[in-house]
C-alpha positions in Angstrom: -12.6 34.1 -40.5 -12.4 37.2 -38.1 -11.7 40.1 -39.2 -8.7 42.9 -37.2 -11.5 44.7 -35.8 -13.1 41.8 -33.8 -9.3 40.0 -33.1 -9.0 43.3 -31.2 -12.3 43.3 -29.3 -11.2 40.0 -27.8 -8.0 40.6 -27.0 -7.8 41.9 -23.3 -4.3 41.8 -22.3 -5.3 42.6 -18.9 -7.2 39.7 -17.8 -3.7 37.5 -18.2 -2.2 37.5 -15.5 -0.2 34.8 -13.5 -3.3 33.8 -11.4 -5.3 33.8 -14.2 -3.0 31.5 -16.2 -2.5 29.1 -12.9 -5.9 28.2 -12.3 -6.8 27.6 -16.1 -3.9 25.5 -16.4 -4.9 23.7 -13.5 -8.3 23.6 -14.8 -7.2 22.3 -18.1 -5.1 19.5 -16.1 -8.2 18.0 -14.5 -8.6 15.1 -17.4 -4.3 14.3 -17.1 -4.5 14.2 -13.3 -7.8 12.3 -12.9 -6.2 9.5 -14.5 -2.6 9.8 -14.8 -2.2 10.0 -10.7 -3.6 6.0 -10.7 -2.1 5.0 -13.6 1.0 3.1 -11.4 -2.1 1.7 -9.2 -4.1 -0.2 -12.5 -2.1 -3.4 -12.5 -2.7 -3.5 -8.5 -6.5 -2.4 -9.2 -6.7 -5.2 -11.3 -5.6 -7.9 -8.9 -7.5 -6.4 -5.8 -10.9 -6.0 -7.4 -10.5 -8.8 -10.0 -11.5 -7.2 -12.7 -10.6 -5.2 -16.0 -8.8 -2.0 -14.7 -9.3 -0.4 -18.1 -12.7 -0.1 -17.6 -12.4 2.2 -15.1 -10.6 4.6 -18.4 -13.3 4.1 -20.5 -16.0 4.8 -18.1 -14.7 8.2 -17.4 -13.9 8.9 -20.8 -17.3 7.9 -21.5 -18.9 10.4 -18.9 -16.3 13.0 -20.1 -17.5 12.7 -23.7 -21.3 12.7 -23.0 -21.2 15.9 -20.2 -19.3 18.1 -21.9 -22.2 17.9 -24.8 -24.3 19.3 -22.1 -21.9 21.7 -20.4 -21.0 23.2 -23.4 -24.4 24.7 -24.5 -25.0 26.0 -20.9 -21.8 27.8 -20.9 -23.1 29.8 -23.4 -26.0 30.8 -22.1 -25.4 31.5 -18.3 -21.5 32.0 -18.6 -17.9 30.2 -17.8 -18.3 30.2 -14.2 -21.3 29.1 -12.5 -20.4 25.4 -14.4 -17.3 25.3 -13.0 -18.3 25.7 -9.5 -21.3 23.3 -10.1 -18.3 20.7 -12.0 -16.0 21.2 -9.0 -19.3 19.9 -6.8 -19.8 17.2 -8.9 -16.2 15.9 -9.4 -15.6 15.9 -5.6 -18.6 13.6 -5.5 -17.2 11.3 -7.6 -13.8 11.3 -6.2 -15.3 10.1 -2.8 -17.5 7.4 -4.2 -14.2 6.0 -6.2 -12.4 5.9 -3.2 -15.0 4.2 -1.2 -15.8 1.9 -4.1 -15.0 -2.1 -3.4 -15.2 -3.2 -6.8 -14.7 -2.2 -10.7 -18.2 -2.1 -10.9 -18.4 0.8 -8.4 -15.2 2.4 -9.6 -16.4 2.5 -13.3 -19.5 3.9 -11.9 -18.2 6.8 -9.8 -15.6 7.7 -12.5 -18.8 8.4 -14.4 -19.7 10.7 -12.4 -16.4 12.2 -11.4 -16.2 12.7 -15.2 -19.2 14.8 -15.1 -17.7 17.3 -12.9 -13.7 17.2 -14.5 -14.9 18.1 -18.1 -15.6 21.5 -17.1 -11.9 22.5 -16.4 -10.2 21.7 -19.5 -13.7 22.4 -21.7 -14.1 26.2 -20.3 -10.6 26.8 -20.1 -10.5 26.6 -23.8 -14.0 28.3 -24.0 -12.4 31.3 -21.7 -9.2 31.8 -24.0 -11.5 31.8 -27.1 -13.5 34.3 -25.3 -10.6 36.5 -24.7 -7.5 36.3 -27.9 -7.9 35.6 -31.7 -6.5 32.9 -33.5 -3.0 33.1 -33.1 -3.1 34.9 -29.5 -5.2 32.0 -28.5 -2.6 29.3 -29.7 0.0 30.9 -27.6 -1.9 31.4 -25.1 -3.5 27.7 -25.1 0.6 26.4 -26.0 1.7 28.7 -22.2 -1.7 26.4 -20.3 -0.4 23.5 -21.9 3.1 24.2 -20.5 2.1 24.8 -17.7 -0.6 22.2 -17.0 1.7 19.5 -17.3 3.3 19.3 -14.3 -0.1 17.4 -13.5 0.6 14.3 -15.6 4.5 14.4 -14.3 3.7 14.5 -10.8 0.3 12.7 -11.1 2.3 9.1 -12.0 5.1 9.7 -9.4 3.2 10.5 -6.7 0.0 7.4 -7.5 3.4 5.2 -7.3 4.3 6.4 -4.1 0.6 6.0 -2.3 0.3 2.7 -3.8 3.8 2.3 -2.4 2.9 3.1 1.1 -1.3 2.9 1.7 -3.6 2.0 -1.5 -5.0 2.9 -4.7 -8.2 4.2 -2.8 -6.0 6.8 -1.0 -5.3 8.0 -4.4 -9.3 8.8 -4.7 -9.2 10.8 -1.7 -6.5 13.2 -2.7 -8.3 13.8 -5.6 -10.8 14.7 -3.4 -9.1 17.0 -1.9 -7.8 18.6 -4.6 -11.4 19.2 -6.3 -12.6 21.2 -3.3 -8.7 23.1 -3.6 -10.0 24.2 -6.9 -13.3 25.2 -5.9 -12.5 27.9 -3.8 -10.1 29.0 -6.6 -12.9 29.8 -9.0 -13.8 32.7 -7.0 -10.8 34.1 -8.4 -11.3 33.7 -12.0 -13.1 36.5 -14.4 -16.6 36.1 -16.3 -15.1 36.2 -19.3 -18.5 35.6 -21.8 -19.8 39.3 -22.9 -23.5 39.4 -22.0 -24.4 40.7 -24.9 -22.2 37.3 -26.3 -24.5 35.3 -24.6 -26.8 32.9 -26.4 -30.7 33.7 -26.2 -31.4 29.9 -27.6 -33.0 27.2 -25.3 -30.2 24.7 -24.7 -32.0 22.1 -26.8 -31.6 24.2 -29.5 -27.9 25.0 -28.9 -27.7 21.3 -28.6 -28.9 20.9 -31.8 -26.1 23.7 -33.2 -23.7 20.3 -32.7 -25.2 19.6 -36.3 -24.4 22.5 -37.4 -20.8 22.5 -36.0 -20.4 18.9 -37.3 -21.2 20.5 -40.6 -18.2 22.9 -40.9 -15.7 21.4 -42.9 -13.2 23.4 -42.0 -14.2 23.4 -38.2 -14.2 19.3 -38.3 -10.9 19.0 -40.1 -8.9 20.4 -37.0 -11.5 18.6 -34.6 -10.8 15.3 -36.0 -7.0 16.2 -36.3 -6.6 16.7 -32.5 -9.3 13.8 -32.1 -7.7 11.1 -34.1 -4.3 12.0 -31.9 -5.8 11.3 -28.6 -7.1 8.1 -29.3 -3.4 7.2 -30.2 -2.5 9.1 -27.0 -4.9 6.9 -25.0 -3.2 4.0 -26.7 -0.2 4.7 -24.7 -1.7 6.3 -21.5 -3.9 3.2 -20.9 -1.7 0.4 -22.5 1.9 1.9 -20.7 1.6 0.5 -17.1 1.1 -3.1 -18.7 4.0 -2.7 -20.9 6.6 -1.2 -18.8 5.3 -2.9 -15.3 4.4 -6.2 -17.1 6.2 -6.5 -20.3 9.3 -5.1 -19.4 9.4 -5.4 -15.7 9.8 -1.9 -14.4 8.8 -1.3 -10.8 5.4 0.6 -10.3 7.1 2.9 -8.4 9.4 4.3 -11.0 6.9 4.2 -13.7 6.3 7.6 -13.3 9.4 8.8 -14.2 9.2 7.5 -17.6 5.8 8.1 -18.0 7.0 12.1 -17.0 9.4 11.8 -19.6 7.0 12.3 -22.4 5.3 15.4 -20.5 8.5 16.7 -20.2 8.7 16.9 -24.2 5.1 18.7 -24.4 6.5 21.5 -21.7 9.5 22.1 -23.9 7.8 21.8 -27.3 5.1 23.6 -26.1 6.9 26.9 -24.8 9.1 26.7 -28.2 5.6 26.6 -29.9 4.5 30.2 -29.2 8.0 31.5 -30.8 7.0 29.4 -33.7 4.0 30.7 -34.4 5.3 33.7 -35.0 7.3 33.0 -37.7 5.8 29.7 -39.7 2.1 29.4 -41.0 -0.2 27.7 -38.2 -1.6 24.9 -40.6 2.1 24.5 -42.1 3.0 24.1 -38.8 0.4 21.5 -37.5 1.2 19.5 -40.7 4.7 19.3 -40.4 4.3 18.3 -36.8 1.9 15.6 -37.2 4.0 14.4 -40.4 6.8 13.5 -37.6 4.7 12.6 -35.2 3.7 9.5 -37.5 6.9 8.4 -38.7 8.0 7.9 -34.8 5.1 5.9 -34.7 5.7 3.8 -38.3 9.2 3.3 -36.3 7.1 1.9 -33.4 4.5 -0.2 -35.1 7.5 -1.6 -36.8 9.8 -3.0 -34.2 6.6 -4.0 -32.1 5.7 -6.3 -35.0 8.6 -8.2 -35.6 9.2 -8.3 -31.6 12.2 -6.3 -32.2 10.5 -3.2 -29.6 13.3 -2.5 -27.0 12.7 -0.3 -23.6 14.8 2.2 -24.9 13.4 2.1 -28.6 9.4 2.8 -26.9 10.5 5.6 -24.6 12.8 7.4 -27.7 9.6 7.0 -30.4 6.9 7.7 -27.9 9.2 10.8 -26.8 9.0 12.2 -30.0 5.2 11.3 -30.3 4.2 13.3 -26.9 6.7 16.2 -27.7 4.9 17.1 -30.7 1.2 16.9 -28.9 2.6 20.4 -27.4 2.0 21.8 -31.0 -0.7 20.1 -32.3 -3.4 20.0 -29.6 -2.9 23.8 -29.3 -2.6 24.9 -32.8 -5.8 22.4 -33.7 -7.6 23.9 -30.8 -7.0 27.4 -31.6 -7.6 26.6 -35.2 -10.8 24.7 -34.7 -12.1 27.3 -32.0 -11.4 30.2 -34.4 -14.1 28.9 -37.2 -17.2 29.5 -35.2 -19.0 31.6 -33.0 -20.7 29.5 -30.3 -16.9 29.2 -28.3 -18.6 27.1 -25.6 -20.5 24.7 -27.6 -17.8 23.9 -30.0 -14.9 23.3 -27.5 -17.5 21.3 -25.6 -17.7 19.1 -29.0 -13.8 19.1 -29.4 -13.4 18.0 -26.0 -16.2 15.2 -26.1 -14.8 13.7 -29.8 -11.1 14.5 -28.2 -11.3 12.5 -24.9 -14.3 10.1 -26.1 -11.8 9.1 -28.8 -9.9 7.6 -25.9 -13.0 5.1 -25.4 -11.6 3.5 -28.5 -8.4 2.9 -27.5 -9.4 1.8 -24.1 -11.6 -1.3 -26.0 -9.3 -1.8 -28.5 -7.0 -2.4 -25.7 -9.0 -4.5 -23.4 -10.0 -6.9 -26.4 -6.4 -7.1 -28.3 -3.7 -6.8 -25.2 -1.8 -9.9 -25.5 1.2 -8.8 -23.1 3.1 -7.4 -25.6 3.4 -4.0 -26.8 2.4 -4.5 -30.3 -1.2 -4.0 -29.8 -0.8 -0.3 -28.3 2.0 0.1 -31.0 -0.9 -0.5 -33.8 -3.3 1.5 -31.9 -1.1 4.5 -32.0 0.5 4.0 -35.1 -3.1 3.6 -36.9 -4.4 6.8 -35.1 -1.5 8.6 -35.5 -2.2 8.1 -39.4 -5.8 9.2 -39.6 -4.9 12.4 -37.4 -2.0 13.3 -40.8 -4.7 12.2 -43.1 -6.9 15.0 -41.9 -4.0 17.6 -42.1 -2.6 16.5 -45.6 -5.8 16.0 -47.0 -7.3 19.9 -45.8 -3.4 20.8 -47.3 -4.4 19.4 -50.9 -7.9 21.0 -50.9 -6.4 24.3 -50.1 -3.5 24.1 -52.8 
């Protein structure tokens, strides 16, 4: 779609620095971290507030999904930053109430607004790297935040374990507290990265009503519904794991984390391999090939699960190979999507909201079908999993 001329005009080397990087990655970590880090605590969340603790997924999903439908528009029309400090605020807000919060009623609540406030990390970060690279540039560059924003979800688990260990799942709030003010100051430090002569003119009902239009791009919602129909099987896992490795196979909350850091481990490594190649394989021959094997670790899954023959060892290998490949998928369908349009900030908003609010399904599918076993998340991700090749093999026919 862009032509050498424009990939130029948005390339500004300069502006990627190591701070630059850090507090984007960070940024983009916000969703991870906001419900990795009480992950260990759900099972304990459950007992103490007597309630469905997957509830208190989907209602942040939920808020995440409907705010970054608003966010997006705005960013286009007053810029990256002022959001972000105005997300930070918001976030921080939330975090208290959750902490505070003496029931799942209240927690679901608060993580509705806390969701408010997180969306705008990951949902400008990929705004401000589409602002910046072109297509390929902006898959490397989205593959090094990627890398690097996953020390979130590896440190997030180990570390809930460890405060549920020692104090309680509302002390887990409170950091996150503290952490949203951390990164409020550190928006001072990032760039205003949307041209004003890039800036929309349009009301933002109007540029709400460009979601149509996006919705409308074939080629736009191919690699939307791609990365889309892989997070709901991602959410599968996230949200189903602590039951079936705390409950089904008896691992200690505390350790949890480890295993759960496994799987991020693969996205670091798969995602720093990533930007070597994309400079050698085709993007879209890359992505399909990727989610190809992503799928058939997941048959393998689905499989075992159903005829109870799902060891430990056989979930962590499959689920391994599963997460690993997210390091190449999420980024080249990101970069891919991104680079079809024009509105940067309204479109990733729409990637984000389909791409997180998938989750929602998950977390339901979950809360109706868990049964103590692992099969139910094994379907979920297996089914998911499926839908997210469809879209890849079925753009692949078109274009042959």
């Amino acid at each position: 779609m862009s032509t050498t001329t424009n990939q130029e005009s948005r390339t500004r080397p300069t502006v990627g620095h190591i701070g630059f990087i850090t507090i984007l990655s960070a940024l983009m970590a916000f969703t991870s971290l906001s419900t990795d880090i009480y992950l260990p605590a759900m099972p304990v969340m459950a007992n103490d507030l007597h309630g469905n603790a997957e509830l208190t997924v989907t209602g942040f999903l939920i808020g995440f999904a409907i705010a970054q439908l608003i966010w997006g528009p705005i960013s286009d029309q007053i810029g990256r930053k002022k959001p972000l400090f105005i997300g930070m605020l918001v976030f921080v807000l939330g975090s208290a109430g959750c902490a505070m919060a003496q029931s799942i009623e209240q927690v679901v609540f608060w993580r509705v607004i806390q969701a408010f406030g997180a969306c705008t990390g990951p949902m400008l970060s990929r705004a401000m790297i589409r602002d910046l690279y072109e297509r390929t540039r902006a898959a490397q560059m989205l593959s090094t935040l990627v890398m690097v924003m996953a020390i979130a979800p590896i440190i997030g688990p180990l570390l809930g374990g460890q405060i549920v260990r020692f104090s309680s799942w509302h002390s887990i709030f409170w950091l996150l507290f503290g952490i949203g003010f951390v990164m409020f100051l550190s928006i001072f430090k990032l760039p205003e990265t949307l041209p004003k002569h890039d800036a929309s003119s349009s009301s933002v009902m109007s540029a709400l009503r460009n979601y149509i239009v996006l919705m409308r791009n074939r080629e736009f919602m191919r690699y939307t519904l791609c990365v889309t129909f892989y997070y709901v099987s991602a959410y599968g896992f996230i949200i189903g794991s602590p039951f079936v490795y705390i409950e089904y196979f008896g691992i200690d909350y505390q350790y949890y984390g480890y295993l759960f850091g496994l799987n991020v481990v693969g996205v670091m490594v798969m995602s720093y391999f990533n930007r070597f190649l994309l400079l050698r394989y085709c993007m879209d021959h890359l992505l399909q090939a990727s989610v190809v094997l992503s799928f058939c670790s997941m048959l393998v899954l689905a499989a075992a699960a159903y005829f109870d023959l799902a060891s430990l060892s056989l979930v962590i290998i499959t689920v391994f190979i599963f997460f690993s490949l997210n390091g190449i998928i999420a980024a080249t369908a990101t970069a891919a999507a991104l680079d079809e349009v024009k509105t940067a900030g309204s479109a990733s908003a729409l990637i984000g909201s389909l791409q997180y609010g998938g989750g929602i399904i998950s977390s339901l599918l979950l809360t109706v079908f868990r049964d103590g076993t692992p099969w139910p998340m094994a379907w979920i991700m297996a089914l998911f999993t499926f839908a997210s090749m469809s879209t890849v093999l079925f753009k692949s026919r078109r274009q042959d």
